[in-house]
gemmi code that builds the backbone of each chain (N, CA, C; Angstrom):
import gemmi

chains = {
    "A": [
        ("UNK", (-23.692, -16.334, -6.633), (-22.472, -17.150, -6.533), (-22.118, -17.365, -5.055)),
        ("UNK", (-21.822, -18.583, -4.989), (-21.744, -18.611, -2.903), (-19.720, -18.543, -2.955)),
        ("UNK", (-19.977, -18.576, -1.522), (-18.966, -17.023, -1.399), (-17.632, -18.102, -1.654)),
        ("UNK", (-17.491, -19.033, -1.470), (-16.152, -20.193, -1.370), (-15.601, -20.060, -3.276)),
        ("UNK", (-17.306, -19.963, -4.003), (-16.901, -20.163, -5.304), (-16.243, -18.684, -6.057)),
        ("UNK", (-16.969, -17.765, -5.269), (-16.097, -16.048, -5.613), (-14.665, -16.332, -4.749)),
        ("UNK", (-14.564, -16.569, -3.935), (-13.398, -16.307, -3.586), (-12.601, -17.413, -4.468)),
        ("UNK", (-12.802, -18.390, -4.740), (-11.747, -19.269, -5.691), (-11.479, -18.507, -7.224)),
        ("UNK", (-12.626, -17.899, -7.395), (-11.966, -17.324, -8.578), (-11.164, -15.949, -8.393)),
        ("UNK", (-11.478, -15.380, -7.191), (-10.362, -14.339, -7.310), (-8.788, -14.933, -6.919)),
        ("UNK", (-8.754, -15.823, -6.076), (-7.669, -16.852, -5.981), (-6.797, -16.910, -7.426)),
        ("UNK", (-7.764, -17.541, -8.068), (-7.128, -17.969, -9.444), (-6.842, -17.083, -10.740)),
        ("UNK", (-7.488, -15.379, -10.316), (-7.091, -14.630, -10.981), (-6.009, -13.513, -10.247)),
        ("UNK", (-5.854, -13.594, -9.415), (-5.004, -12.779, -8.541), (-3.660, -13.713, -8.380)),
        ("UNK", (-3.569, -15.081, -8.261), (-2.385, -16.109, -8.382), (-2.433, -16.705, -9.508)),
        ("UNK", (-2.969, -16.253, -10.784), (-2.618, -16.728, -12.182), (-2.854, -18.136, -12.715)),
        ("UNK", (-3.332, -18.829, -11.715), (-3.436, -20.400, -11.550), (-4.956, -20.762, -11.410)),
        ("UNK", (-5.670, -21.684, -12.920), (-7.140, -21.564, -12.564), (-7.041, -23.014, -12.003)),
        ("UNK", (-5.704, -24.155, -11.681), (-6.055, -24.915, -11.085), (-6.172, -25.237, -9.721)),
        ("UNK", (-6.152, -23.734, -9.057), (-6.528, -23.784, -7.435), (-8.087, -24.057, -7.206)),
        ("UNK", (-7.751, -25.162, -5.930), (-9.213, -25.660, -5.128), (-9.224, -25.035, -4.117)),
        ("UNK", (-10.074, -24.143, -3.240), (-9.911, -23.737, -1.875), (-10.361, -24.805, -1.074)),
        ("UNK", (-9.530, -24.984, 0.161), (-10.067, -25.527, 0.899), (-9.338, -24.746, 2.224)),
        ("UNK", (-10.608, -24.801, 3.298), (-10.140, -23.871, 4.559), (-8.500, -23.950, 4.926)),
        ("UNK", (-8.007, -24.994, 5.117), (-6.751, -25.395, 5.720), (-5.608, -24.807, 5.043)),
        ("UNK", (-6.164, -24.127, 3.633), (-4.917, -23.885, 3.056), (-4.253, -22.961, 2.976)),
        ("UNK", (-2.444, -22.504, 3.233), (-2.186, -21.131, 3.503), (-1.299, -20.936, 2.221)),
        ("UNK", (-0.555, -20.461, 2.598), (0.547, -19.131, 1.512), (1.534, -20.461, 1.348)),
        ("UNK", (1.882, -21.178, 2.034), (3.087, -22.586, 1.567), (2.126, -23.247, 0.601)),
        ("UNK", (1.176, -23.225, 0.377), (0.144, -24.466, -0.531), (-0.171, -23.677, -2.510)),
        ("UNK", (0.536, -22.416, -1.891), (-0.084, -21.798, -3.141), (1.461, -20.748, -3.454)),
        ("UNK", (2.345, -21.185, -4.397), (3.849, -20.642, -5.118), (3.864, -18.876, -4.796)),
        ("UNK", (2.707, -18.318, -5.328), (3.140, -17.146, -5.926), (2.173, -16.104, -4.526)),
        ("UNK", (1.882, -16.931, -3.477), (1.083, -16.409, -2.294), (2.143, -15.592, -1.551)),
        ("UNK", (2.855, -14.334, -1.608), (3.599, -14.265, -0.822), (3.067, -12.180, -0.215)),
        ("UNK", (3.983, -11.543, 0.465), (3.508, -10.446, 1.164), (2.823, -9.696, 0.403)),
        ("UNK", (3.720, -9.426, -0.584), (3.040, -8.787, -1.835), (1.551, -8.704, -2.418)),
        ("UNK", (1.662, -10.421, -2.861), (0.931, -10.764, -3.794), (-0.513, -10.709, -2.850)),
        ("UNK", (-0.692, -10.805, -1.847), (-1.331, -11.085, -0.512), (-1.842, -9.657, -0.171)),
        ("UNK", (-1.472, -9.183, -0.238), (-1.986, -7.750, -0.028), (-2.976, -6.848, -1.290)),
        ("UNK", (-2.360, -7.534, -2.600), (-3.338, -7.226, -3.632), (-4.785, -8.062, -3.926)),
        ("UNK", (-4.110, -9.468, -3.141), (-5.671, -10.331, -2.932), (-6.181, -10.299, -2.084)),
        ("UNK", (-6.056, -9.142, -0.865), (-7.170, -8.738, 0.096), (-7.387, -7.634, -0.644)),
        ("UNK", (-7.212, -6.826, -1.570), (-7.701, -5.539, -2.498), (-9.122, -6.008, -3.082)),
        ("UNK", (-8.479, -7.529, -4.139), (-9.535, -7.513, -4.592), (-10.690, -8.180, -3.636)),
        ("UNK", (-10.851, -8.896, -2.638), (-11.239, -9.755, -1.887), (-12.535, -8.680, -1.080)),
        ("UNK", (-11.993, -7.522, -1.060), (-12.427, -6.261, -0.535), (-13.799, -6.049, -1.362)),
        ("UNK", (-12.846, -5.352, -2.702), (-14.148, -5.369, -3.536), (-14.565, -6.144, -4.074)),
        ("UNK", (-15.097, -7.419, -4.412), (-15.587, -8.151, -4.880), (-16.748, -8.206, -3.629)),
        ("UNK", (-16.435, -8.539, -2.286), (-17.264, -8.906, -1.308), (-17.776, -7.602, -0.741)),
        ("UNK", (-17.305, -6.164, -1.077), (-17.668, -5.261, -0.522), (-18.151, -5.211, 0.931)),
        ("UNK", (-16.732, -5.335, 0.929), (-16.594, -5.170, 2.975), (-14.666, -4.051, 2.764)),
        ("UNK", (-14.654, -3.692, 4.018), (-13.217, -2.912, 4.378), (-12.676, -3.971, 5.269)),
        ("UNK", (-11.587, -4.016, 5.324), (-10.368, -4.649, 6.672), (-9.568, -4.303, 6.919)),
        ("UNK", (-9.463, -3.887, 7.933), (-7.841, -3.486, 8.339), (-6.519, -3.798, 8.219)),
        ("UNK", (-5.534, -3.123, 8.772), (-4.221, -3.793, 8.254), (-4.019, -4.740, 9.427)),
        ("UNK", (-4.700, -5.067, 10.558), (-4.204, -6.096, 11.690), (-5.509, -7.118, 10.913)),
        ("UNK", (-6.191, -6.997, 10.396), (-6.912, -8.094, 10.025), (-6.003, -8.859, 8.978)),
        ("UNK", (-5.847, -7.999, 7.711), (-5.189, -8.171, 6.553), (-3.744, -8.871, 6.807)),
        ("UNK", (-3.293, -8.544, 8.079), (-1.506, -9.427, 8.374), (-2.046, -10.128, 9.532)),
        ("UNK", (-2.934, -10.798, 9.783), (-3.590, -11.398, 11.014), (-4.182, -13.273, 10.614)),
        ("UNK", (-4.457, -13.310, 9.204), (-4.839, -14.328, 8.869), (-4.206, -15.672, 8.715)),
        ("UNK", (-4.367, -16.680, 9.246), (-3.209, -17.884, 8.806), (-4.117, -18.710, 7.867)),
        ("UNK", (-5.143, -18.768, 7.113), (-5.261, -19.514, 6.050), (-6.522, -19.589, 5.450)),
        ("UNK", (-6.864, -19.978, 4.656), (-8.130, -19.671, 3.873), (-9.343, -19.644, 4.620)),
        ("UNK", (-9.674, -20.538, 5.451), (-10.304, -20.483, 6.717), (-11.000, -19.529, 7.297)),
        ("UNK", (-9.659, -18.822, 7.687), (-9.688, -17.550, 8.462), (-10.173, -16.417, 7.760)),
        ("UNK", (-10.004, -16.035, 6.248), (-10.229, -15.466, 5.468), (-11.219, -15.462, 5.085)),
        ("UNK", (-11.817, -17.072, 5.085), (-13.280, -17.150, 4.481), (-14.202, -16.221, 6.028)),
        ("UNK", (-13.817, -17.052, 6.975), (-14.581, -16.188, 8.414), (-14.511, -14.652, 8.859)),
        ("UNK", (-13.424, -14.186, 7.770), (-13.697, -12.828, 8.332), (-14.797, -12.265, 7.255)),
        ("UNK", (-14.903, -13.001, 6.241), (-15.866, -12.254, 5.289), (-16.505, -12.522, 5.749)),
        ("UNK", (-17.464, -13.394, 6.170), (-18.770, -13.749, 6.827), (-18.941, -12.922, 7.750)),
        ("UNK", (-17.813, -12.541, 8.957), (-18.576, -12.218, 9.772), (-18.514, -10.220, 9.767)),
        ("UNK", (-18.291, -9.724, 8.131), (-18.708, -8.885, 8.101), (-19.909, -8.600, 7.141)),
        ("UNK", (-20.171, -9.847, 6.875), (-21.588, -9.807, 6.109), (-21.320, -9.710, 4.583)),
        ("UNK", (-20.002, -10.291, 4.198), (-19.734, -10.049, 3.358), (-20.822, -10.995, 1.811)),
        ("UNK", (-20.893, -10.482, 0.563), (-21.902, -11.371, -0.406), (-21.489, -10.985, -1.359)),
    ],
    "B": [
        ("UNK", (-15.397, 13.993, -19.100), (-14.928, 12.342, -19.493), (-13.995, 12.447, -20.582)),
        ("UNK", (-13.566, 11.888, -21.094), (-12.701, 11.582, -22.266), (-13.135, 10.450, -22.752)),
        ("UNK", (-13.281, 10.345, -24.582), (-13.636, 9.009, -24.731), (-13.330, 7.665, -24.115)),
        ("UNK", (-13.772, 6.703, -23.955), (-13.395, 5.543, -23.030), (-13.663, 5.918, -21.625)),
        ("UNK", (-14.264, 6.535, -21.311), (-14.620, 6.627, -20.082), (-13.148, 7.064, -19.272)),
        ("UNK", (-12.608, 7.513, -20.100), (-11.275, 8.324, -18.896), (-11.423, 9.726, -18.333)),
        ("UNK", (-11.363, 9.272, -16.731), (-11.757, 11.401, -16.493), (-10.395, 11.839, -16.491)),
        ("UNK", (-10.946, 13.427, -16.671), (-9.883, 14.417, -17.221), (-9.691, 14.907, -16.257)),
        ("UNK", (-9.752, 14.600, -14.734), (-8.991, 15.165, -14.031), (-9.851, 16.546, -13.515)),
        ("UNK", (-8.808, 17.376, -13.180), (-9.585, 19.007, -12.644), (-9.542, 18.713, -11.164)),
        ("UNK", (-9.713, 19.849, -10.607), (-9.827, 20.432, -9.507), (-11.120, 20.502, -8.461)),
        ("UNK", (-11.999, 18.770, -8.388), (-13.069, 19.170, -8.219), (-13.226, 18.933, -6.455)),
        ("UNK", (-12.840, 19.571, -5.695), (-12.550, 19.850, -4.373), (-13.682, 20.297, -3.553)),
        ("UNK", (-14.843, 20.352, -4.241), (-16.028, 20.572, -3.486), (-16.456, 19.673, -2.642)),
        ("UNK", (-16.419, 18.298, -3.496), (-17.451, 17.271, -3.332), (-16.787, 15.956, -1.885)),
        ("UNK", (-15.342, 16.546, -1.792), (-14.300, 15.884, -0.596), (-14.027, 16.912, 0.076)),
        ("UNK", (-14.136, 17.534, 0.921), (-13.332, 18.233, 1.928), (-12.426, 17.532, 2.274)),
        ("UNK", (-11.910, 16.392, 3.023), (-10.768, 15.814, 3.159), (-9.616, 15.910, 2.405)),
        ("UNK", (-10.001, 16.377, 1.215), (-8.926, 16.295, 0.234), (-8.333, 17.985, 0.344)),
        ("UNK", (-8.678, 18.747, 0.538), (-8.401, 20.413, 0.653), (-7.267, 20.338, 1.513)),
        ("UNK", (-7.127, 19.306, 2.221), (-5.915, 19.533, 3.043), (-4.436, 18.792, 2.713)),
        ("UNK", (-5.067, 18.166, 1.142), (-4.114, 17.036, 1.037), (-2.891, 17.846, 0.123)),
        ("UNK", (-1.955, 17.535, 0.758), (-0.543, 17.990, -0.020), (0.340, 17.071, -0.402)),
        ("UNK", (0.891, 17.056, -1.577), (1.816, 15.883, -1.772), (3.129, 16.238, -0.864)),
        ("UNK", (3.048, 15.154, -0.375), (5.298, 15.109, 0.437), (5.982, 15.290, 0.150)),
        ("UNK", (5.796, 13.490, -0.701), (7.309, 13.301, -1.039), (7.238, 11.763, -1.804)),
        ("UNK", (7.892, 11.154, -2.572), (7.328, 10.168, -3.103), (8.984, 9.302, -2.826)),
        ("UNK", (8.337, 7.887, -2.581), (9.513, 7.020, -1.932), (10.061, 5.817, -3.319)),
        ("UNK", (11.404, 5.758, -3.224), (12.359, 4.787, -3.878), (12.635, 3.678, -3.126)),
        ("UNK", (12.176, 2.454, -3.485), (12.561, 1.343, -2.889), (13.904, 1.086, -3.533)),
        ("UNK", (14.658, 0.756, -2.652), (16.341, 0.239, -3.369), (17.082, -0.764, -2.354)),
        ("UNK", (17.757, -1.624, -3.208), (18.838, -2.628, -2.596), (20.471, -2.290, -2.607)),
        ("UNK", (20.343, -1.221, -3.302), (21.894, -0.405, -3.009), (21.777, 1.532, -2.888)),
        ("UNK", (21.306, 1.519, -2.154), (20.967, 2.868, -1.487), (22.369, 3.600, -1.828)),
        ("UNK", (23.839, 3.195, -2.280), (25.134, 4.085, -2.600), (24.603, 4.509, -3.919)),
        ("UNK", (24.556, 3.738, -4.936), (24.134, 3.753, -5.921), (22.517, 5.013, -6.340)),
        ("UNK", (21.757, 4.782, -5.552), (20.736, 5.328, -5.845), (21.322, 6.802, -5.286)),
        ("UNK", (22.214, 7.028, -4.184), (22.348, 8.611, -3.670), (23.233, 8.919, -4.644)),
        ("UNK", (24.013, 7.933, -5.110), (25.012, 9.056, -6.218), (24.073, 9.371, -7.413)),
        ("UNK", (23.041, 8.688, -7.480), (21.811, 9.510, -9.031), (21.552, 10.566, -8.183)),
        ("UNK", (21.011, 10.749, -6.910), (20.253, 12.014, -6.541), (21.279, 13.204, -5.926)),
        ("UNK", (22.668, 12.978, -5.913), (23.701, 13.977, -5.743), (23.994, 14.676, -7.178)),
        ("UNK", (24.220, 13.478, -8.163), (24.459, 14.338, -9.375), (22.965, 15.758, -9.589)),
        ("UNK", (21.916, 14.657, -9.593), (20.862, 15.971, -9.883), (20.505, 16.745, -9.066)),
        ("UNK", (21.588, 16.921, -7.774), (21.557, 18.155, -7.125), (21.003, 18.291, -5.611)),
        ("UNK", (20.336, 16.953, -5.272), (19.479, 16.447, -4.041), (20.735, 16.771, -2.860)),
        ("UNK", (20.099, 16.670, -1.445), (21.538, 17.188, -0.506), (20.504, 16.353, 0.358)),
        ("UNK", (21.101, 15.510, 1.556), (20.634, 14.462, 2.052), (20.234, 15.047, 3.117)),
        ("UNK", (19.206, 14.246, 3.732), (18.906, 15.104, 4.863), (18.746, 14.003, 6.012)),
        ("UNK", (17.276, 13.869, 6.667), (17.105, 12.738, 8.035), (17.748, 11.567, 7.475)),
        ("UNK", (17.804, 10.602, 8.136), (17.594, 9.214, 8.128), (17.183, 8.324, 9.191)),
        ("UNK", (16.737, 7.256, 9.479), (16.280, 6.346, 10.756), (15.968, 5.228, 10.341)),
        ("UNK", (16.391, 4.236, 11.011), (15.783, 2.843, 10.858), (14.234, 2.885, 11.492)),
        ("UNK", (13.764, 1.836, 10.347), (12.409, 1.591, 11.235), (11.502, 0.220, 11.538)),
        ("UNK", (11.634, -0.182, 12.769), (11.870, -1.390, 13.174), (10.923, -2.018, 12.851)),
        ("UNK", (9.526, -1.617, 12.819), (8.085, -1.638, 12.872), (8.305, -2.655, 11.622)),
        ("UNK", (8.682, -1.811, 10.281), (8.606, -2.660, 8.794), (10.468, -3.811, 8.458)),
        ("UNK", (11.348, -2.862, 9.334), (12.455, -3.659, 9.565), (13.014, -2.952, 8.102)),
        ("UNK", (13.059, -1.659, 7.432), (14.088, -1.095, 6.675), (14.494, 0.228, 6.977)),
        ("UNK", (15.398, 1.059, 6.359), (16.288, 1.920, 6.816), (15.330, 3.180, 5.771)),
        ("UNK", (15.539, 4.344, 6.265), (14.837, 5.535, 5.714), (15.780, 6.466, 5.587)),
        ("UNK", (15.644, 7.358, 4.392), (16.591, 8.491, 4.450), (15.758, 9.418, 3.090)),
        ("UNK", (16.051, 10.777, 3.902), (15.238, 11.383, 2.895), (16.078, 12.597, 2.244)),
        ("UNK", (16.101, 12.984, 0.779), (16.548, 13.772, 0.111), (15.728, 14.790, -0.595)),
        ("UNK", (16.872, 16.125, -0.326), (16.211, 17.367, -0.612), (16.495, 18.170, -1.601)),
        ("UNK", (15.829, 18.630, -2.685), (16.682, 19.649, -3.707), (15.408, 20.889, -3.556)),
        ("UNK", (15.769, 21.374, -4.257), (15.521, 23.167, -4.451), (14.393, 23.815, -5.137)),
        ("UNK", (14.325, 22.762, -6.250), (13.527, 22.635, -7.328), (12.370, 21.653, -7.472)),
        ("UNK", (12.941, 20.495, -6.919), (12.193, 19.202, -6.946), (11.570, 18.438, -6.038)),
        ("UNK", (10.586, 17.689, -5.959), (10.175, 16.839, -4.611), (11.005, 16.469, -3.764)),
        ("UNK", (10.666, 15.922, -2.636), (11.091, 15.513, -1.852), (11.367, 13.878, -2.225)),
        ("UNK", (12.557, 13.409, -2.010), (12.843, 11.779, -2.552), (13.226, 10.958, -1.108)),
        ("UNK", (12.760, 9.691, -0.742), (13.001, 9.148, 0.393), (13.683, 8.374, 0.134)),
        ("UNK", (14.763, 7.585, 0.106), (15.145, 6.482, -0.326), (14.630, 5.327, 0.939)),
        ("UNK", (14.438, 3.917, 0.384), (13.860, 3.186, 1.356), (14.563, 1.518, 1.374)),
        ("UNK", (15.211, 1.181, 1.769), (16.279, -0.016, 1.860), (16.312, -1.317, 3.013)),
        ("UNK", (15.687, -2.593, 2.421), (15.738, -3.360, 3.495), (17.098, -3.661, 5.002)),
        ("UNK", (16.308, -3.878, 5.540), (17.799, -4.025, 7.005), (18.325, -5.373, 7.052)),
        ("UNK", (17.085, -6.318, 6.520), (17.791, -7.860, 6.201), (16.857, -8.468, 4.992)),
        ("UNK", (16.767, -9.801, 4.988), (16.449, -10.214, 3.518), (15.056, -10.714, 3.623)),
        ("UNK", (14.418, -10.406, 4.723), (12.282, -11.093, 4.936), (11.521, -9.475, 4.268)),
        ("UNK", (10.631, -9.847, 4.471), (9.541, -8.051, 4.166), (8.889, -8.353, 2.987)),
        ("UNK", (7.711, -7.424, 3.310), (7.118, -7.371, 1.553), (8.418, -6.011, 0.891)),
        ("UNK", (9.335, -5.468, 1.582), (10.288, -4.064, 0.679), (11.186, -5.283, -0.191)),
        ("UNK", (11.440, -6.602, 0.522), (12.346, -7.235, -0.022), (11.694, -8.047, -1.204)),
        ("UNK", (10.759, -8.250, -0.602), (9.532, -9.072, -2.266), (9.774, -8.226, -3.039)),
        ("UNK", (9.455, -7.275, -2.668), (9.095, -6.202, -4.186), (10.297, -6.003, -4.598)),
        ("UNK", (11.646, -5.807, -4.438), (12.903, -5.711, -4.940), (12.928, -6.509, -6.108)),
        ("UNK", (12.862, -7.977, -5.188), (13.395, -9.631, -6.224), (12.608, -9.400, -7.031)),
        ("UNK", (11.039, -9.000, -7.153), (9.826, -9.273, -7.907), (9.845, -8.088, -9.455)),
        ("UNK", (10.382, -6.636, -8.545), (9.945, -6.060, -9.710), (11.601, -5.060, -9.373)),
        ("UNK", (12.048, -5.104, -8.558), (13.585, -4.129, -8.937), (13.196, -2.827, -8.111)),
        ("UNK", (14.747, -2.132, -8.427), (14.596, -0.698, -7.886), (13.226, 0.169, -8.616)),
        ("UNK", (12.878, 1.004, -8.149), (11.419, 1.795, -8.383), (10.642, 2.309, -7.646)),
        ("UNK", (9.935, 3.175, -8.060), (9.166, 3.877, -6.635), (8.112, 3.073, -6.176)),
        ("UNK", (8.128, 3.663, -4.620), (7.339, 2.464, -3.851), (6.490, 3.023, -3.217)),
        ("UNK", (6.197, 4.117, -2.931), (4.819, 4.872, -2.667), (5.125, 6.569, -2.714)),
        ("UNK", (3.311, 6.706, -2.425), (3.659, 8.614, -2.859), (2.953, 8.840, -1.098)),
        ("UNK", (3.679, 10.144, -0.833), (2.962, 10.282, 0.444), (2.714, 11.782, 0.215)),
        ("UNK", (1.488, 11.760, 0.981), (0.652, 13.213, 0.913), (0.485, 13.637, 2.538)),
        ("UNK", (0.930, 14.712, 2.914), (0.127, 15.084, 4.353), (-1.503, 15.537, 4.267)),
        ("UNK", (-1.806, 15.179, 5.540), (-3.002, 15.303, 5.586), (-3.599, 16.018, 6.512)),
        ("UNK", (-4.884, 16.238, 6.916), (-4.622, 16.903, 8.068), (-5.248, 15.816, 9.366)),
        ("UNK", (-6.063, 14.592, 8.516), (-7.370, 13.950, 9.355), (-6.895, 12.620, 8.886)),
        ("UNK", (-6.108, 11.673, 8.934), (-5.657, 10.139, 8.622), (-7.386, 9.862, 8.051)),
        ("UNK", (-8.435, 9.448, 9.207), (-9.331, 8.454, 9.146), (-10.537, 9.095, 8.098)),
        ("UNK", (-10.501, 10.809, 8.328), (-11.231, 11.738, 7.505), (-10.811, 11.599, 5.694)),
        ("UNK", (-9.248, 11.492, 5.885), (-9.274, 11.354, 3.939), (-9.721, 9.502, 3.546)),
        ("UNK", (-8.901, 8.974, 4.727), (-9.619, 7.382, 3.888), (-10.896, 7.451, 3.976)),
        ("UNK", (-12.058, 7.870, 4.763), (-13.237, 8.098, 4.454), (-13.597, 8.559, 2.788)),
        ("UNK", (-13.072, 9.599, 2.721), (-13.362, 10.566, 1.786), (-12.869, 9.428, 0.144)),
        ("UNK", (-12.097, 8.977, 0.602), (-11.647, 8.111, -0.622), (-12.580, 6.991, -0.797)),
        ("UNK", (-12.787, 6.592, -0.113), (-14.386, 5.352, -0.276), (-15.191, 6.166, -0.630)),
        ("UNK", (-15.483, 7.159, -0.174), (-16.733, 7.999, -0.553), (-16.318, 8.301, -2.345)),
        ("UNK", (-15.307, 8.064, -2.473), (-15.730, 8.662, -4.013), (-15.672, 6.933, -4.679)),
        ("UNK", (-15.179, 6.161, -4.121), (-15.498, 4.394, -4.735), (-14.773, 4.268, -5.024)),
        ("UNK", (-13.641, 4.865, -4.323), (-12.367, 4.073, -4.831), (-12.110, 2.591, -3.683)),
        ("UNK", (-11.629, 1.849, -4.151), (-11.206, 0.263, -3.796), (-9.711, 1.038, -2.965)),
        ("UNK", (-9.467, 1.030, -1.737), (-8.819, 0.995, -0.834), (-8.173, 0.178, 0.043)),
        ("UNK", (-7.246, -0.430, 0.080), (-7.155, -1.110, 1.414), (-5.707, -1.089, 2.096)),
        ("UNK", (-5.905, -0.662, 3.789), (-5.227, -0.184, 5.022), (-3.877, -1.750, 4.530)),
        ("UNK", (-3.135, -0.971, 4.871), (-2.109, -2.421, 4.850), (-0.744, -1.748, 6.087)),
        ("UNK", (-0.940, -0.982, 6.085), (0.444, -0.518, 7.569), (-1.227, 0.793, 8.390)),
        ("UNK", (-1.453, -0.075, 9.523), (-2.121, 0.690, 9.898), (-1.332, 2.153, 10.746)),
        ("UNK", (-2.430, 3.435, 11.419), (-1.384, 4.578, 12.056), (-0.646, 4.391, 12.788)),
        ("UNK", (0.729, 5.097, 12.855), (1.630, 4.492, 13.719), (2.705, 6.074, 13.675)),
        ("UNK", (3.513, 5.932, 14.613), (4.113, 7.579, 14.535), (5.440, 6.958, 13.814)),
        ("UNK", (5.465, 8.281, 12.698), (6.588, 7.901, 11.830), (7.554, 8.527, 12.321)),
        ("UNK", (8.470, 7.389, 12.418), (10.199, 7.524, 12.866), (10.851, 8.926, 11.976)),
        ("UNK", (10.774, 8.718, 10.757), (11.621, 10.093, 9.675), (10.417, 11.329, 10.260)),
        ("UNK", (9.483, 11.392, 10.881), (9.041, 12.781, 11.126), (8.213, 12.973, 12.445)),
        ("UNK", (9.300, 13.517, 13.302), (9.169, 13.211, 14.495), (7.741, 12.741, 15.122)),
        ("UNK", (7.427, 11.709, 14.970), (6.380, 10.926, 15.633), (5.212, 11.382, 14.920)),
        ("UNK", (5.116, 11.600, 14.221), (3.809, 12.428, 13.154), (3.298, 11.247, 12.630)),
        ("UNK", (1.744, 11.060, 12.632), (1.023, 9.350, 12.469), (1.190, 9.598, 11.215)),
        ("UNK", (1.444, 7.927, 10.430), (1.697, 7.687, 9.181), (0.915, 6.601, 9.299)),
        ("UNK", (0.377, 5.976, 8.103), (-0.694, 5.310, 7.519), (-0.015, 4.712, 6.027)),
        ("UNK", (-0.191, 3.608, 5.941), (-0.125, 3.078, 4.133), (-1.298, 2.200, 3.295)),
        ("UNK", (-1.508, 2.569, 2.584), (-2.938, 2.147, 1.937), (-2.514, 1.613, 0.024)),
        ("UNK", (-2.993, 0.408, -0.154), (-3.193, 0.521, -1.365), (-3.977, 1.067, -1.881)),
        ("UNK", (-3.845, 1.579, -3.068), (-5.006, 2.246, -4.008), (-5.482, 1.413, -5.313)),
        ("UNK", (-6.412, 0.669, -5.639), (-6.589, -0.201, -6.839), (-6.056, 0.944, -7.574)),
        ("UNK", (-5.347, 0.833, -8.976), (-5.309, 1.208, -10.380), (-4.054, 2.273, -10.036)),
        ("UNK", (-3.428, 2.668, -8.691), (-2.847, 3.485, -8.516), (-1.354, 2.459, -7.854)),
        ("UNK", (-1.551, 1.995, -6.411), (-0.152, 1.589, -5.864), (-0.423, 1.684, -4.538)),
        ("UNK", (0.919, 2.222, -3.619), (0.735, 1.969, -2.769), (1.076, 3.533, -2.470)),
        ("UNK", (0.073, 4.369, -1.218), (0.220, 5.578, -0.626), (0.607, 5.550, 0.492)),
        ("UNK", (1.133, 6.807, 1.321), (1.264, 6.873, 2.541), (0.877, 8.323, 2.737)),
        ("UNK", (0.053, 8.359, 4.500), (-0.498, 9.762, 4.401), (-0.087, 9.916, 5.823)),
        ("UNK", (0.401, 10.903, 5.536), (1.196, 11.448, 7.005), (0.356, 12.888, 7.538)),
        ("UNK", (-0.033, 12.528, 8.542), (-1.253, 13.126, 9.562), (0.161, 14.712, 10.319)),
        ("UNK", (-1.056, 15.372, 10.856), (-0.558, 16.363, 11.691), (0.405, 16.071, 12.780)),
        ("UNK", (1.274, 16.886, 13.343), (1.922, 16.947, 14.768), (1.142, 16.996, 15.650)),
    ],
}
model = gemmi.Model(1)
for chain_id, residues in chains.items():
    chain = gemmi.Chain(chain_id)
    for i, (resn, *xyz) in enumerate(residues, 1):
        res = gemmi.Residue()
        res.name, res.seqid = resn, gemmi.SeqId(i, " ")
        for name, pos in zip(("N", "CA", "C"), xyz):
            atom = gemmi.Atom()
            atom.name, atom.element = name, gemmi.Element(name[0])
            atom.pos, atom.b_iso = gemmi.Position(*pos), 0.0
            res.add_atom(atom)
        chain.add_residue(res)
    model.add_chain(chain)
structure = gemmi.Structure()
structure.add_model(model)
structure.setup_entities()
């Protein structure tokens, strides 16, 4: 599964909504139920699914899907 | 095991050393009327102890003591932003993490991956205000919540 299409489905099971599209540009205003909380349990699962760790300056560091998609990559995440 | 694949728990302290040092604290109450929540823990006998704001997360700390029973923190936003204030609107008064001392911060989150548990750092170490500068850490735990592990002096 390439990695844009795992991460949309944890998107859509972690924000309850299977009609989210990712696209890089998009942040926490583009998506209702994206907020500190909810955001912190979708870097949980984001974690394990891609089996990588992140920190908490990574984890409160991100401004949008983008950024999120690039930090998985550049820990080798699959 | 227990049918369904549930473990039964036990004492198996061999296989983590990190964990031999782990003691439970004190387990924390998120609240939006902190009067209210001290008059429950006066009736059952609690006698108040520190308190401090803490600027870092932007809510107020105060911790309560009884004789018999854990240690209770109460934990109360200072204004209306935060994930303390999400979780209020979202799910109400309720406990909001358990904290264990430790003796090694980076040694038990090791030790907790090592057994596969799904972890993740969300208030990285930082010296906690309620105990005099003693590093504190907060971590989610999949299937569990949210912890805090408060390191040595």
């Amino acid at each position: 599964m390439q990695q844009n299409e795992k991460l949309q489905r944890i998107f859509r099971d972690v924000f309850d909504d299977p009609t989210i599209e990712l696209e890089p540009t998009m942040t926490a205003d583009d998506i209702a139920e994206w907020d500190s909380l909810s955001h912190v349990r979708l870097m949980l699962e984001v974690s394990k699914a891609f089996g990588v760790r992140f920190s908490a300056s990574e984890v409160s560091s991100l401004n949008n899907v983008g950024d999120l998609q690039a930090l998985i990559s550049s820990k080798g995440g699959a | 095991m227990l049918p369904g694949g549930m473990p039964t728990g036990g004492a198996d302290r061999s296989a983590a050393p990190a964990f031999q040092s782990l003691k439970f604290h004190h387990f924390a109450v998120a609240t939006d009327d902190p009067r209210l929540s001290s008059e429950y823990l006066v009736a059952l006998g609690y006698q108040r102890g520190a308190n401090a704001f803490d600027p870092l997360q932007n809510v107020n700390l105060e911790m309560w003591h009884h004789g018999a029973m854990p240690d209770v923190e109460l934990v109360w936003p200072s204004g209306t932003g935060g994930p303390l204030s999400t979780m209020l609107r979202k799910k109400g008064v309720g406990i909001y993490h358990v904290c264990y001392e430790v003796d090694d911060l980076a040694g038990t989150l090791d030790a907790l991956h090592a057994k596969n548990l799904n972890v993740l750092e969300v208030v990285e170490a930082r010296p906690a205000v309620l105990f005099g500068g003693r590093p504190v850490a907060f971590y989610l735990v999949e299937g569990f919540g949210l912890i805090e592990l408060l390191g040595p002096a």
